[in-house]
C-alpha positions as YAML, in Angstrom:
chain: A
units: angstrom
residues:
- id: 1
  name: UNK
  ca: [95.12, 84.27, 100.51]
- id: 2
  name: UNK
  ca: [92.65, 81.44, 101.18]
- id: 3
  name: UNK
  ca: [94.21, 77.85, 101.23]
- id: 4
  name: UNK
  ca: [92.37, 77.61, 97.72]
- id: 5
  name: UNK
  ca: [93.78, 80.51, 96.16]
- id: 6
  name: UNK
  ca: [96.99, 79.41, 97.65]
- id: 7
  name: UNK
  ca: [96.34, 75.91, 96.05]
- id: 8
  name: UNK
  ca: [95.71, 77.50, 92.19]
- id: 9
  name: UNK
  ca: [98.54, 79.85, 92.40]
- id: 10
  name: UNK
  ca: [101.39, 77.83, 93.26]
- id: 11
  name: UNK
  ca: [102.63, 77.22, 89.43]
- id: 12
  name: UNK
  ca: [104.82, 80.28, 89.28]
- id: 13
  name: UNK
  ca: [105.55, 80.45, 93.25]
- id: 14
  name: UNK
  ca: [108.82, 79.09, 92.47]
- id: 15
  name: UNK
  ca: [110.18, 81.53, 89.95]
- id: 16
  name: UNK
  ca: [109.00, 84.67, 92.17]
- id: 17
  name: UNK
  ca: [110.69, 83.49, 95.30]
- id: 18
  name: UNK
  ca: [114.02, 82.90, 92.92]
- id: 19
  name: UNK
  ca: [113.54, 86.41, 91.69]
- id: 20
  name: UNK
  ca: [112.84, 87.52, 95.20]
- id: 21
  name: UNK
  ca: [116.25, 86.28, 96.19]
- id: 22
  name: UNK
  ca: [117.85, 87.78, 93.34]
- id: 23
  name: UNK
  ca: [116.78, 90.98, 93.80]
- id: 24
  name: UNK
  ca: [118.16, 90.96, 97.87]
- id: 25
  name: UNK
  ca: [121.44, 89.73, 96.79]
- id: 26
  name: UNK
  ca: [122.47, 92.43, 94.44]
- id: 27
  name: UNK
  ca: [122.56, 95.04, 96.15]
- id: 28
  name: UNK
  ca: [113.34, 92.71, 112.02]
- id: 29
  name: UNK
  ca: [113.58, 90.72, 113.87]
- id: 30
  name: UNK
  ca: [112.26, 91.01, 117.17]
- id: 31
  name: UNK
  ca: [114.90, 89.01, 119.46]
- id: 32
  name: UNK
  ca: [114.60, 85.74, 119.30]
- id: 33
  name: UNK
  ca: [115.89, 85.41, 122.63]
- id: 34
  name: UNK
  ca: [113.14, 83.86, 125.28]
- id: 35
  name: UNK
  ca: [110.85, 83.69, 122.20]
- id: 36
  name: UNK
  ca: [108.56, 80.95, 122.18]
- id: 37
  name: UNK
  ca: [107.59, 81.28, 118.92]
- id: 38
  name: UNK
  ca: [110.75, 79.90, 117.25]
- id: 39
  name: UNK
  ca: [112.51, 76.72, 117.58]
- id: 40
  name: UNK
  ca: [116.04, 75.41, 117.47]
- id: 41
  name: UNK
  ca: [117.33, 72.22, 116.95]
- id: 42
  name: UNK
  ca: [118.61, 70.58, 119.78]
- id: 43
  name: UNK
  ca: [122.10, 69.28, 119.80]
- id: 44
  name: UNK
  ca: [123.79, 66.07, 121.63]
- id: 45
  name: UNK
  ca: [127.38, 66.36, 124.19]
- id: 46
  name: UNK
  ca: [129.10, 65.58, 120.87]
- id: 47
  name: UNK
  ca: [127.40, 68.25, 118.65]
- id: 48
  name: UNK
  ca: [125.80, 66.06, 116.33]
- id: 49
  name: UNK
  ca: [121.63, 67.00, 115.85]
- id: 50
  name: UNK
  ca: [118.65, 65.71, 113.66]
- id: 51
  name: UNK
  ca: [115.19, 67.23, 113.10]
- id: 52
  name: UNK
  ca: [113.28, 67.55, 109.95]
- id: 53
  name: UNK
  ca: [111.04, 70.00, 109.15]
- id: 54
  name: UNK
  ca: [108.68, 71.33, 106.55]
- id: 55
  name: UNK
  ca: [109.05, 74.76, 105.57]
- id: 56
  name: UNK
  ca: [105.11, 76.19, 105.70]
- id: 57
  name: UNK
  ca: [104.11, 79.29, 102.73]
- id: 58
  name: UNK
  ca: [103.78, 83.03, 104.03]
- id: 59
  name: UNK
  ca: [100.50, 84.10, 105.67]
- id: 60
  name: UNK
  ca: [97.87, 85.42, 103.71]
- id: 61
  name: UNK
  ca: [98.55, 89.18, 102.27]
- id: 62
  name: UNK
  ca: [102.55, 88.20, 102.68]
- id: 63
  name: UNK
  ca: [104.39, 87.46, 99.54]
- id: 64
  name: UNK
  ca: [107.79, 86.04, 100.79]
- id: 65
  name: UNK
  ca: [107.70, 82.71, 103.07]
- id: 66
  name: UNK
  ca: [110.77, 84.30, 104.19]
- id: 67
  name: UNK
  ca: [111.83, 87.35, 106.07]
- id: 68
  name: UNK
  ca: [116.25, 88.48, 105.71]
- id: 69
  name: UNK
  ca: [117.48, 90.64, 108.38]
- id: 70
  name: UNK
  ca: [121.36, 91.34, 109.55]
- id: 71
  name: UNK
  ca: [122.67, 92.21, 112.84]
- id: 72
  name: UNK
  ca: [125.80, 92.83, 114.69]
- id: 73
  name: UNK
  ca: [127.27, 90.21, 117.92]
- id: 74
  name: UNK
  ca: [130.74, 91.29, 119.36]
- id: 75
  name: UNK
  ca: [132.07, 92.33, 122.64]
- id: 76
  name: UNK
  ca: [134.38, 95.80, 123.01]
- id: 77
  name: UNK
  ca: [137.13, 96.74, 124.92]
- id: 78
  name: UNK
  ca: [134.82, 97.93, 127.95]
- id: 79
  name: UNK
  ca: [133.82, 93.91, 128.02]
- id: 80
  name: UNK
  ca: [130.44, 94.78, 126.96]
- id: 81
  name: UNK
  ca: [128.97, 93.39, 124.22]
- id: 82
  name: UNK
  ca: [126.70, 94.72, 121.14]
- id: 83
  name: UNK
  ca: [123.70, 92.55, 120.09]
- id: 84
  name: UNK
  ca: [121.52, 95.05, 117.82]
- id: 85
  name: UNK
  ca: [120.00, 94.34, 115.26]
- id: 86
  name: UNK
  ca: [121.20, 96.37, 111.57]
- id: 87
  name: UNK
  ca: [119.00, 99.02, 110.09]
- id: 88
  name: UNK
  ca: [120.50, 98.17, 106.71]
- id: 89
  name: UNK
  ca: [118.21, 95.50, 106.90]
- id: 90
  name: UNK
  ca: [115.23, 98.09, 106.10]
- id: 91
  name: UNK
  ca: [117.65, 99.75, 103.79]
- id: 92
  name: UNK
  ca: [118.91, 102.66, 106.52]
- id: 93
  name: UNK
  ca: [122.20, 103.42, 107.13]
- id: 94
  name: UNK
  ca: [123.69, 101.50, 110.34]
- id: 95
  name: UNK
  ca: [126.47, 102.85, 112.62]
- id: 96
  name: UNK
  ca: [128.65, 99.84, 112.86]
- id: 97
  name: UNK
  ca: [128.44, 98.81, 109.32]
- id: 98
  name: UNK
  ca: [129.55, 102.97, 108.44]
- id: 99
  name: UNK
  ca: [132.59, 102.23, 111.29]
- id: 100
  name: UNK
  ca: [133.12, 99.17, 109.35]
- id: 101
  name: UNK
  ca: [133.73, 100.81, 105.82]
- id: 102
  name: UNK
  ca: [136.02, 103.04, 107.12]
- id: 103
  name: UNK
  ca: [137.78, 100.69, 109.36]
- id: 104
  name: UNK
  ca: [138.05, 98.19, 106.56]
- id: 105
  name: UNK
  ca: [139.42, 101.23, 104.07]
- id: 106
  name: UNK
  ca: [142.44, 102.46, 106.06]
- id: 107
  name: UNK
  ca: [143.90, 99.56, 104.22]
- id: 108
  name: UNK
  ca: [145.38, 98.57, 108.14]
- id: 109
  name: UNK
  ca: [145.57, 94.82, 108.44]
- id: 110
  name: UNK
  ca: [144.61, 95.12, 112.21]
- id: 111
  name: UNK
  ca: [141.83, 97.42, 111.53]
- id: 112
  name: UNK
  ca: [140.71, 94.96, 108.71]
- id: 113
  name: UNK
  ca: [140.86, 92.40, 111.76]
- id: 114
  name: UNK
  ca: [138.30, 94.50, 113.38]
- id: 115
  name: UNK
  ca: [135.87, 95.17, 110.75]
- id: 116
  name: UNK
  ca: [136.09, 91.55, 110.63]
- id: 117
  name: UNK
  ca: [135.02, 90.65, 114.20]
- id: 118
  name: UNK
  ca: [132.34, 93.56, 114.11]
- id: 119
  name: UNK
  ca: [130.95, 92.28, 110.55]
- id: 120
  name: UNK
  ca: [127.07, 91.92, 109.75]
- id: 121
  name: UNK
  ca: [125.28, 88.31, 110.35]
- id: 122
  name: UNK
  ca: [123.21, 87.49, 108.06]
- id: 123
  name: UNK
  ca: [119.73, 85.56, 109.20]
- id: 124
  name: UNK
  ca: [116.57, 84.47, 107.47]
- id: 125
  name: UNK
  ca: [113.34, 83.26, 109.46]
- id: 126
  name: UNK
  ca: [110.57, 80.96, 108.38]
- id: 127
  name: UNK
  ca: [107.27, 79.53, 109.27]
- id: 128
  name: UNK
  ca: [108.39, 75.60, 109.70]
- id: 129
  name: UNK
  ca: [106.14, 72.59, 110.93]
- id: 130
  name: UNK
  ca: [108.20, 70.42, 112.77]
- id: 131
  name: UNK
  ca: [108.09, 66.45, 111.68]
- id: 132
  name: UNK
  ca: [109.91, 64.74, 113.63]
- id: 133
  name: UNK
  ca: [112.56, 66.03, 116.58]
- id: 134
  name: UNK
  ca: [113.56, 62.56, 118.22]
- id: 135
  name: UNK
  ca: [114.71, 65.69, 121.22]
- id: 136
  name: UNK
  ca: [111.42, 66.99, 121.76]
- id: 137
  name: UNK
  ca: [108.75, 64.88, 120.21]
- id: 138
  name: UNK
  ca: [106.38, 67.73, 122.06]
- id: 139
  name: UNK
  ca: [107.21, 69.91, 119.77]
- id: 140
  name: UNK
  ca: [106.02, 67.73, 116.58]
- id: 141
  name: UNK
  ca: [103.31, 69.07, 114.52]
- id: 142
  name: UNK
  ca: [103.68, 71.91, 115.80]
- id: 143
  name: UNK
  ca: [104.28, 75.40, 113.92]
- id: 144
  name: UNK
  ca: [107.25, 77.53, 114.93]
- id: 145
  name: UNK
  ca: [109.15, 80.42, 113.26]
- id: 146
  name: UNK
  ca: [112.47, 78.85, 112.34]
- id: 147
  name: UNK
  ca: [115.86, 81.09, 112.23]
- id: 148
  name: UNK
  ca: [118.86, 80.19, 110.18]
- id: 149
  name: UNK
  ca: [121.50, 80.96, 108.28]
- id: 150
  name: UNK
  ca: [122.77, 81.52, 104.73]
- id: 151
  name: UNK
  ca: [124.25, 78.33, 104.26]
- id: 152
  name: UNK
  ca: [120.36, 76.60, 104.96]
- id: 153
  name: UNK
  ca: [118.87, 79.53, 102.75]
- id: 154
  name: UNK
  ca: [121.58, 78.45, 99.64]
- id: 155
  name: UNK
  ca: [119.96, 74.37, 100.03]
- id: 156
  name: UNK
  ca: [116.50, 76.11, 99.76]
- id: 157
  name: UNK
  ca: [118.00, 78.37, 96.55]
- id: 158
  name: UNK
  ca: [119.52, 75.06, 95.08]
- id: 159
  name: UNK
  ca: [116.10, 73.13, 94.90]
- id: 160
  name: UNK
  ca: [114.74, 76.08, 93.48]
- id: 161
  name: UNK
  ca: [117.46, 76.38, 90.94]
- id: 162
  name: UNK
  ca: [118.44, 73.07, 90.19]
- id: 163
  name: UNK
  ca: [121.89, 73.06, 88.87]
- id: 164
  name: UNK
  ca: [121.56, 70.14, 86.05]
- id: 165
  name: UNK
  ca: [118.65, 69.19, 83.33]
- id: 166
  name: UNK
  ca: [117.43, 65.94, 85.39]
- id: 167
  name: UNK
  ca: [116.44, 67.36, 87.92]
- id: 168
  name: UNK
  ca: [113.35, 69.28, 88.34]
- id: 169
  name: UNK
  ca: [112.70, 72.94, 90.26]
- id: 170
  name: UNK
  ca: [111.15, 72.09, 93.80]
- id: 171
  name: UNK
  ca: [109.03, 75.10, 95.60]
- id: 172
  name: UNK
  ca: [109.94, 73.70, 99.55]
- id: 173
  name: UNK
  ca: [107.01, 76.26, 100.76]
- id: 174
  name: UNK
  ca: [105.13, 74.65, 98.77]
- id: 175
  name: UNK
  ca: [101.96, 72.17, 100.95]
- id: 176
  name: UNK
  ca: [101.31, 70.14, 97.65]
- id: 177
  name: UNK
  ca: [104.55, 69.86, 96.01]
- id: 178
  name: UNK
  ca: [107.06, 70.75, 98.64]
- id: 179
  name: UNK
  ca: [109.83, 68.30, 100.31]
- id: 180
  name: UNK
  ca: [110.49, 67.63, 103.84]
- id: 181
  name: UNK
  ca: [113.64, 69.09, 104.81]
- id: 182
  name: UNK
  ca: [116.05, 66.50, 106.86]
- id: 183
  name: UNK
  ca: [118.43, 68.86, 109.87]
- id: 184
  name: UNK
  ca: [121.61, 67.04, 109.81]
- id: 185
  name: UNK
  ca: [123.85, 69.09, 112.30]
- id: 186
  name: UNK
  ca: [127.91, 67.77, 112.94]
- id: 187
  name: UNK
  ca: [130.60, 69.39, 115.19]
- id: 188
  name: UNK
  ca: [133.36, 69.65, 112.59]
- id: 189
  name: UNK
  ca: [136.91, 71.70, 113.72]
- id: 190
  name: UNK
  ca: [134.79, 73.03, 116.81]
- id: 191
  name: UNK
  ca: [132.33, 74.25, 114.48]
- id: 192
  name: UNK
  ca: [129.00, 73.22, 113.91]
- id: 193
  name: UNK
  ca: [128.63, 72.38, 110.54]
- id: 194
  name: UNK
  ca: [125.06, 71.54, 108.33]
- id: 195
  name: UNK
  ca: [126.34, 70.84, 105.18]
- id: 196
  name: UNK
  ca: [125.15, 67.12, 105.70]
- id: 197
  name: UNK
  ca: [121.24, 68.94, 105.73]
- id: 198
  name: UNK
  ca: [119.15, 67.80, 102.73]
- id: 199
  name: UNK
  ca: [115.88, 68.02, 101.43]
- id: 200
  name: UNK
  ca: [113.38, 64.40, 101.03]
- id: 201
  name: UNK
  ca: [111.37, 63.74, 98.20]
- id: 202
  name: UNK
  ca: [108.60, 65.49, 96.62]
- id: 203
  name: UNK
  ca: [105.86, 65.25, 98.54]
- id: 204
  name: UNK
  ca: [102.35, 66.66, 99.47]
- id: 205
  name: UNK
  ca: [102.04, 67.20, 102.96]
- id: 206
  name: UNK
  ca: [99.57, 65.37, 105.24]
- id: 207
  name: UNK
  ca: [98.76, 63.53, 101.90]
- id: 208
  name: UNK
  ca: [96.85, 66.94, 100.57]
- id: 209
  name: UNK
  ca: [94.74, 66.33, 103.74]
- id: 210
  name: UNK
  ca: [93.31, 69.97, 103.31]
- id: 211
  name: UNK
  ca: [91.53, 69.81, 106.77]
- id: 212
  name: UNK
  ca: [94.93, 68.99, 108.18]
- id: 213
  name: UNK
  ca: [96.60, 71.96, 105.93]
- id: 214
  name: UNK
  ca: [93.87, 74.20, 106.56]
- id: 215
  name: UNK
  ca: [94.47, 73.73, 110.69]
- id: 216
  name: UNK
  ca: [98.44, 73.85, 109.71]
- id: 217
  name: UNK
  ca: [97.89, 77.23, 107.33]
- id: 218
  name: UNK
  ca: [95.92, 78.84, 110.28]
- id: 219
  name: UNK
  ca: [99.03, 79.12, 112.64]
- id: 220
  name: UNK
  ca: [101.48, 80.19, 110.26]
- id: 221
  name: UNK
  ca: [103.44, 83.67, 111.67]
- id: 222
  name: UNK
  ca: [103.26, 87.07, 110.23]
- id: 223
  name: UNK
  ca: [106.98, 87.51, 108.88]
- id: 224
  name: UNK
  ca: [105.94, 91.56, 108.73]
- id: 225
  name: UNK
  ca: [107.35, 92.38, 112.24]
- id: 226
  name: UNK
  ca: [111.23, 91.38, 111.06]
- id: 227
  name: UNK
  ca: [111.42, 94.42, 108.53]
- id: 228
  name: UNK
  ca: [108.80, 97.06, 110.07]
- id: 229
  name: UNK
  ca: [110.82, 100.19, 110.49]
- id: 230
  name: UNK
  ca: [109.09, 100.93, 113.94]
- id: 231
  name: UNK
  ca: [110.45, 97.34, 115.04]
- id: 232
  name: UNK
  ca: [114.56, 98.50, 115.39]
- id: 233
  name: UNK
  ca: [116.09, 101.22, 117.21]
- id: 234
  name: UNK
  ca: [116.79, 104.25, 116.02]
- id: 235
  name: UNK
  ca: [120.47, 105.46, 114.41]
- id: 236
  name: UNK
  ca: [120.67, 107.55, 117.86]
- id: 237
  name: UNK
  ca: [119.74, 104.80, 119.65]
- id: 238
  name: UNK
  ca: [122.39, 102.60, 118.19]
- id: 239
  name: UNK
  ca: [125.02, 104.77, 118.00]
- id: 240
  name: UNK
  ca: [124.76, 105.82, 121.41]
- id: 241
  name: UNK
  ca: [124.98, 102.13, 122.39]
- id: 242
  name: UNK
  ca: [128.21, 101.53, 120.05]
- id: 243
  name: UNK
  ca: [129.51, 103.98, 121.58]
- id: 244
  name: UNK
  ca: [128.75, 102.85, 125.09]
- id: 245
  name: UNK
  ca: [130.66, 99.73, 124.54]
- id: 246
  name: UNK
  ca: [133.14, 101.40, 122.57]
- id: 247
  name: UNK
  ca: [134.07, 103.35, 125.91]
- id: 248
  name: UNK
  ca: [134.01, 106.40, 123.57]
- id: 249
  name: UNK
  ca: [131.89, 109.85, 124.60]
- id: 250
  name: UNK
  ca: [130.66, 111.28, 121.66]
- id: 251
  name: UNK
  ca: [128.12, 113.61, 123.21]
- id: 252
  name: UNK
  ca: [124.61, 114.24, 121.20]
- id: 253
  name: UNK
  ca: [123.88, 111.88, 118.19]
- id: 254
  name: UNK
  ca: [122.31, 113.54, 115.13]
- id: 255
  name: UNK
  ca: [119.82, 110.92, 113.40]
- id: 256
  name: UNK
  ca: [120.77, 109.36, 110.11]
- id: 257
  name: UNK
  ca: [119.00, 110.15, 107.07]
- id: 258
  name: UNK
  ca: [116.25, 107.44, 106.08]
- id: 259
  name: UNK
  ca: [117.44, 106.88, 102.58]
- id: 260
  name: UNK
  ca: [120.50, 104.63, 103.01]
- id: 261
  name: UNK
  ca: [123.36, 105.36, 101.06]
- id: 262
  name: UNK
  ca: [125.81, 102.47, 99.31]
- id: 263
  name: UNK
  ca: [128.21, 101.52, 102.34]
- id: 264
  name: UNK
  ca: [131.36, 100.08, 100.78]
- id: 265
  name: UNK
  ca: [131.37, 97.03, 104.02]
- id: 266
  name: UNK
  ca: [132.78, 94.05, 102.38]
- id: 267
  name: UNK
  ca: [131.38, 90.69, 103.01]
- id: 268
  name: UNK
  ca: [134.00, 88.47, 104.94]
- id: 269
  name: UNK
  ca: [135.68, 85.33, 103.76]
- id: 270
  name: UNK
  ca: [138.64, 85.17, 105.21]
- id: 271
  name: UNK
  ca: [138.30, 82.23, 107.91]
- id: 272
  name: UNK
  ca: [139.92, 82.15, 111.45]
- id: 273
  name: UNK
  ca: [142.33, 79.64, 112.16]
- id: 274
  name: UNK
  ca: [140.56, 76.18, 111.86]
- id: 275
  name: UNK
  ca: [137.54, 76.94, 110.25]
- id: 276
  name: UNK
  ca: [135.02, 79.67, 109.46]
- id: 277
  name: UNK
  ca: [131.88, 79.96, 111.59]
- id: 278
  name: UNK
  ca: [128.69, 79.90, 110.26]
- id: 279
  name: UNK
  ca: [126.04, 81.87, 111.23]
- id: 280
  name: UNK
  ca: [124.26, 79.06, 113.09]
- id: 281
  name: UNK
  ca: [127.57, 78.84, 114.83]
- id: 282
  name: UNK
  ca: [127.89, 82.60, 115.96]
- id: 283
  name: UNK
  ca: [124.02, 82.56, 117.31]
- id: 284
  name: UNK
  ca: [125.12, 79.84, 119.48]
- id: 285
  name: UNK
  ca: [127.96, 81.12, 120.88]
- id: 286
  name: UNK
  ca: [126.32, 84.65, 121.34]
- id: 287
  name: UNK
  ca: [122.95, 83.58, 122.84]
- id: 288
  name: UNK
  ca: [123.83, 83.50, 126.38]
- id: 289
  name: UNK
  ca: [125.35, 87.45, 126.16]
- id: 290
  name: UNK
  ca: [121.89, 88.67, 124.27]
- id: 291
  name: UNK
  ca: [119.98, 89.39, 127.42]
- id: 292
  name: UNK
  ca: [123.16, 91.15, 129.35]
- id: 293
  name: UNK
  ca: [123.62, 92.74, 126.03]
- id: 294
  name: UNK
  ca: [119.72, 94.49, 125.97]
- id: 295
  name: UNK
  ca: [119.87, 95.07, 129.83]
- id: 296
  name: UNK
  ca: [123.43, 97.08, 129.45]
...
């Protein structure tokens, strides 16, 4: 899709990204780690951050400016720890989430406890130009692919779905009629916390410069690689590695069937003592394991 074409068919961009989302919720990421392509906002000794971005529209021949994957981050009992990706984000079935379900349905309060710790993350990456980071001004006006969580992706859902009449349904992909998005991060119970984030005004970016958006549009990622099959390891694979840090010898691993079926894993609410972790949270604390973790 030509800048052009992107231009003209931006009236009903809003209400197929909504239905997009719908559609996900009722029912690959390569690693990010090392990856130069993304960025992360960069925190202060106290915990406290600010950026703003702009999220940037797919590339041309992708439909969603977004790409939803899960994976799994916890140590076992050998002290090695499991940092795979989920193949229920390509609609397999996954070996932790099945040891999940059947952990979580002995109806064992400890076993609950670790279903809990071995739950799914759920992450969404974007194309994002970066405005302003007062950090790392280098990286301004730059493109990057931008990971984050669900409580980000539920701000993006809410200007899309405006909650009351006065207020009007904002596309934030959207070059033309899109709004800056302002990073406010805050250390709150030990947690960091981004409820403070918020999106500007309507605005066109670069003033509907289309030179400038043109140059901008050119550098936008594919989002394809995040849920291509080919991209995450095999049921064997990851079996054989939940088993590894399981300490458990379970000899050959059949593969899983393609077609996923229904896995009863709950999603998680109960919070730890203090406060519940977000997913921006968990990446943090989880990021300096992810190498030892693909090297084990």
């Amino acid at each position: 899709m030509s800048l052009s074409n992107l231009k003209s068919n931006r009236g009903s961009s809003i209400d197929k990204l909504v239905q997009a989302a719908e559609a996900v919720s009722s029912k690959a990421e390569t690693k990010s780690y090392g990856d130069d392509r993304f960025w992360k906002p960069t925190r202060d000794k106290a915990g406290n951050g600010y950026a703003v971005i702009r999220f940037l529209p797919p590339k041309e021949g992708e439909d969603l400016p977004w790409a939803r994957y899960w994976d799994h981050g916890f140590q076992g009992p050998t002290g090695m720890w499991y940092i795979e990706n989920s193949l229920t984000s390509i609609g397999q079935d996954d070996p932790v989430s099945e040891a999940n379900t059947l952990l979580w349905n002995s109806g064992r309060d400890e076993d609950k406890a670790t279903a809990r710790e071995r739950k799914r993350r759920l992450h969404y990456v974007s194309n994002i130009l970066v405005v302003s980071d007062p950090s790392n001004p280098e990286n301004e006006g730059k493109v990057f692919l931008y990971k984050f969580g669900k409580k980000i992706f539920d701000k993006i859902m809410d200007v899309m779905q405006p909650q009351f009449q006065d207020e009007d349904p904002v596309n934030p992909y959207d070059f033309w009629e899109g709004a800056d998005f302002k990073i406010k991060i805050r250390k709150v119970e030990g947690w960091v916390n981004y409820d403070k984030s918020e999106f500007g005004n309507q605005s066109a970016l670069f003033n509907s410069d289309e030179e400038k958006l043109e140059e901008v549009y050119a550098k936008v990622h594919s989002l394809a690689d995040f849920t291509k099959a080919e991209n995450y390891k095999t049921y064997a694979e990851l079996k054989a590695k939940f088993n590894k840090v399981l300490g458990v010898d379970a000899g050959p691993v059949a593969e899983a069937p393609v077609v996923a079926q229904t896995l009863a894993e709950p999603t998680y609410t109960e919070a730890p003592a203090g406060a519940a972790p977000t997913a921006e949270a968990e990446d943090d604390t989880l990021s300096y394991f992810a190498k030892l973790a693909q090297e084990s």
